[in-house]
N, C-alpha and C positions, 0 to 999 in steps of 0.2 A: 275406531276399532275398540270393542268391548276387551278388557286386563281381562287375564282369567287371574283369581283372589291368590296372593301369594301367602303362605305363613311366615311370616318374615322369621317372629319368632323362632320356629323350630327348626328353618335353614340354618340361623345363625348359631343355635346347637349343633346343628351337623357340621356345621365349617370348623365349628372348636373341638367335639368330639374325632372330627377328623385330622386334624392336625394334630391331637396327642393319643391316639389312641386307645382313648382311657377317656371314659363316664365320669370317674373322679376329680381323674386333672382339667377335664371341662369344666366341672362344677366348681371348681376352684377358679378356675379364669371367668368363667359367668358369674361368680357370689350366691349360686345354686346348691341343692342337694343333688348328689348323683341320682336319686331317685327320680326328682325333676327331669334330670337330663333325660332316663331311659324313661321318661311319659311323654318326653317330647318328640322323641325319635321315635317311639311306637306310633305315636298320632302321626308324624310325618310319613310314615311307613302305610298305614292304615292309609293315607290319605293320596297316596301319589300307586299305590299298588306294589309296591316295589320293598324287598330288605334292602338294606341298607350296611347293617352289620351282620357280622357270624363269629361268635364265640370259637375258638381254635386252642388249643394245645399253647398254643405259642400268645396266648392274646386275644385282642378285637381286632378284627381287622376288615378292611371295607370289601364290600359286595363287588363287584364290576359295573352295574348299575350305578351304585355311587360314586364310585370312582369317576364314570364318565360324566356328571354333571358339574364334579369341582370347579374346575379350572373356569368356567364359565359364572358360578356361582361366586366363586372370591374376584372375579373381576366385574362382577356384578355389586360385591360391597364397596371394592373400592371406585364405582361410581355413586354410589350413595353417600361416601365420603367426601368425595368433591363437589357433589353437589352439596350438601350440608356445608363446606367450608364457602361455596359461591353464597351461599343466604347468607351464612355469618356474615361474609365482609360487608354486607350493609350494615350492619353493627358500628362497622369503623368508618362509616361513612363521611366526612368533613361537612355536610351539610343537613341543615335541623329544620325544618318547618313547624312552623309556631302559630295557631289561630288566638286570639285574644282581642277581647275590647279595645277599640280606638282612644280611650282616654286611660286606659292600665299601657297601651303600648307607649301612648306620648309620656305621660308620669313619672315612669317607674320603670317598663321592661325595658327599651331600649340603652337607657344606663346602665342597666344591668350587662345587658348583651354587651356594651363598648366596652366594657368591663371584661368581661370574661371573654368574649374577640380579643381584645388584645394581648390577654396574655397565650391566646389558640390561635394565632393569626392564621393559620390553615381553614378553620372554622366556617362556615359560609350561613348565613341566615335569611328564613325566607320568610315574612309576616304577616299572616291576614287578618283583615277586620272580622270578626265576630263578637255578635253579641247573642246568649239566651244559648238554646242547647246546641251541640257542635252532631253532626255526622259525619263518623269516622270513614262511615263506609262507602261517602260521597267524595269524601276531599284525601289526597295525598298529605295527611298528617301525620308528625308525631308527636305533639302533646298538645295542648290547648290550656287556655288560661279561662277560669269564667267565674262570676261573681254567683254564690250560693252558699246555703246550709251548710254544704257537707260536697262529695266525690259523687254523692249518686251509684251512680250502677260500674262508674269508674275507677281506677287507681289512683291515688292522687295523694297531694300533700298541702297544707293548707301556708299560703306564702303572707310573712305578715304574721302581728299578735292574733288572736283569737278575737274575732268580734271586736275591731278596735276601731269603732268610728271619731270622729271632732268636728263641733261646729267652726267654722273658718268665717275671716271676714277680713273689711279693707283695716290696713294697718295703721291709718290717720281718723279711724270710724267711717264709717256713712250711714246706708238704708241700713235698718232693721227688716228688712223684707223679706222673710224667708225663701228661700231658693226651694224649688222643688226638683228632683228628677226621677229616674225609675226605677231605679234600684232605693230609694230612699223617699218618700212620696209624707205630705205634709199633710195636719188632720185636715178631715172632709169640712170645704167649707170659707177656710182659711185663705185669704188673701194671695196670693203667693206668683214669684217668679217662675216660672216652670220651663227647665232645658232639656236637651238631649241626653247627658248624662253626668256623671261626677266633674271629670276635667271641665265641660264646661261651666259646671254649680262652681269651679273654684275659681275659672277665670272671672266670673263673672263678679263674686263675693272679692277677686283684689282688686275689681278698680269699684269697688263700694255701693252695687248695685242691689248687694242684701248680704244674708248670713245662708251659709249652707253647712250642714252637717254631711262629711263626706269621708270615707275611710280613710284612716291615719294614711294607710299607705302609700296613699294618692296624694298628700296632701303635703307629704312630711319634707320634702326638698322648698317647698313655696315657702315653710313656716318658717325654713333653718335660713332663706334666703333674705328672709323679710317681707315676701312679697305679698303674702297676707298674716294675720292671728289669729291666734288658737284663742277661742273665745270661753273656751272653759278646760277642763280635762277630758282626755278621750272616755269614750263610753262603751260599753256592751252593746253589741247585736248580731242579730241571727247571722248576716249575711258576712261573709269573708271572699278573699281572691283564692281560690282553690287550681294548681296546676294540675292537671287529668290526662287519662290516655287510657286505653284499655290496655288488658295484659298483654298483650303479645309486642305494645310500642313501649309498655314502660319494662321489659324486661332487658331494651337495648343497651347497650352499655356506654353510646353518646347520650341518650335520656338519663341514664343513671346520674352521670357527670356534669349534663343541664341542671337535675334536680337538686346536683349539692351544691352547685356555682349559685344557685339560686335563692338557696334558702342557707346557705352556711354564714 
């Protein structure tokens, strides 16, 4: 069945101007001019065919016509209330869905989340593999992790230094063979090992089967462990671990709270 167009607007002037009887004390309860109030109640008037008010001796005071739509009206906001409070409470949702690369989730995220799970044991976490660009509009998401420049067309916050890659290798030496993968791609031409992605450019460079250049961030629990070395100091580049979401998932306020468990 076709809505016929509501003015939300200049109902919800008439529910305030009707409650105080006064254009002013509406305008005060709206953070309006009274002027506002009476262009709004003229247009609603104009548009339903009907007064609404009549100026009297004593006051404003409501039409019969208006009168008979209240009661129907204010129990009409206060389902617009509760439905606004049903959307919120996904807000407070205890559970986060998370798309990210398979080697930033084994690395790096899931430490993070046992982390920040345990001190929200309520918490519940659901994590898919992605890699390259994410559709929001396909998957039940609320933020995504992805290697790139920058946020793109999305909200986001960049996880990790700035551009902070290291070449990694085995800890007793071995190959000098450069590891390649695809977020990180070795010059044309050049010899090279070539994986699926960083995690495995690092597993591979600790049990000595070359040297990879792989973001600190990924890299940085194997270095503290022993498990490979940092074969020079980190370096600049384009590409970083950026967390993303469009506006309407990162305005939630279990995403707020991911994003500063995250990067705090």
């Amino acid at each position: 069945m076709k809505r016929t167009h509501l003015p939300l607007n200049g109902l919800r002037v008439l529910d305030a101007a009707a409650r105080h009887l006064s254009f002013t004390k509406a305008a005060d309860e709206l953070a309006v001019t009274p002027a506002a109030v009476g262009q709004q109640i003229r247009a609603l008037e104009d548009m339903l065919g009907v007064v609404l008010f009549r100026r009297t001796p004593k006051g404003l005071e409501l039409t019969p016509e208006a009168d008979k739509g209240l009661d129907a009206l204010r129990a009409g906001f206060l389902q617009f209330e509760e439905s606004v409070r049903a959307m919120q409470s996904g807000q407070t949702s205890n559970s986060l869905t998370i798309a990210a690369p398979r080697d930033f989730t084994a690395k790096w995220l899931t430490a993070k989340l046992a982390q920040y799970g345990g001190a929200n044991p309520d918490l519940q976490f659901t994590l898919i593999s992605a890699d390259g660009e994410i559709d929001f509009t396909e998957a039940n998401l609320d933020v995504a992790v992805r290697l790139a420049e920058g946020p793109g067309e999305l909200e986001g916050v960049r996880l990790g230094a700035a551009g902070s890659f290291i070449r990694v290798g085995a800890p007793e030496g071995g190959s000098k063979t450069p590891i390649s993968w695809p977020g990180c791609p070795v010059a044309d031409g050049e010899a090279t090992l070539r994986l699926g992605d960083a995690g495995l450019a690092i597993d591979a460079a600790a049990i000595g089967l070359g040297e990879a250049v792989v973001p600190y961030l990924l890299a940085a629990a194997d270095i503290d462990s022993g498990r490979v070395r940092a074969m020079d100091n980190s370096r600049e580049h384009p590409l970083a671990y950026w967390l993303v979401a469009p506006l309407p998932q990162w305005r939630q306020k279990k995403v707020k709270a991911l994003v500063e468990a995250l990067t705090g």
